[in-house]
N, C-alpha and C positions, 0 to 999 in steps of 0.2 A: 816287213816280212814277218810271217807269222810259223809257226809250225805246233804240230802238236807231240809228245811226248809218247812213246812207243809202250805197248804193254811189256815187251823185252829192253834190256839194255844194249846200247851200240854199243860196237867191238871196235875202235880204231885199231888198225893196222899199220904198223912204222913200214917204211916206201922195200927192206931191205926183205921181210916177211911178204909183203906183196910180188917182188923182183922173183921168190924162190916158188911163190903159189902159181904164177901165174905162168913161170918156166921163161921170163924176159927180162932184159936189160934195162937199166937203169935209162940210156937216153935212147931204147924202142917204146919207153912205156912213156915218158916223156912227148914223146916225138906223135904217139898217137891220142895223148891228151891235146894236144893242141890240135888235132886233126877231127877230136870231138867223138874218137873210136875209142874210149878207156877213157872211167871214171875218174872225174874232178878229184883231188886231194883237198883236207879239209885244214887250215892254216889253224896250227894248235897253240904258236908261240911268235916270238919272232923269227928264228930259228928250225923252226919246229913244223913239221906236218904230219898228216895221219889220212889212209885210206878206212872209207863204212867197209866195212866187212860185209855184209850185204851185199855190198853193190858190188863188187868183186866178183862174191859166187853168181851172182847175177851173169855179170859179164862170161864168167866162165860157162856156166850152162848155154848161155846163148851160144857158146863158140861150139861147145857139144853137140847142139841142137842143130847148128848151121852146116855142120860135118855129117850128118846123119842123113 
């Protein structure tokens, strides 16, 4: 796998920040990651994960947009 390195730095976002952004519960945003509707978490430790900030607003504007 390759990727390249962004002219911005990424924002991880811990799942509790994301739960208040996004206005959703811990096992709806779960439940619609594995349904392939809400961005993948990014595995930051053993313990540990983080949502791209990005891809959140991403997702948010899409729901804006699909409302409109």
């Amino acid at each position: 796998m390759s990727f390249t390195l962004p002219n911005t730095p990424t924002v991880m976002l811990p799942l509790p920040v994301v739960m208040k952004r996004v206005n959703r519960s811990k096992s709806t945003i779960y439940a619609d990651i594995a349904k392939g509707k809400f961005p993948k978490p990014i595995k930051l430790g053993l313990r540990s994960i983080g949502f791209i900030e990005a891809e959140i607003e991403a997702w948010l504007l899409a729901r804006i947009e699909e409302s409109r």
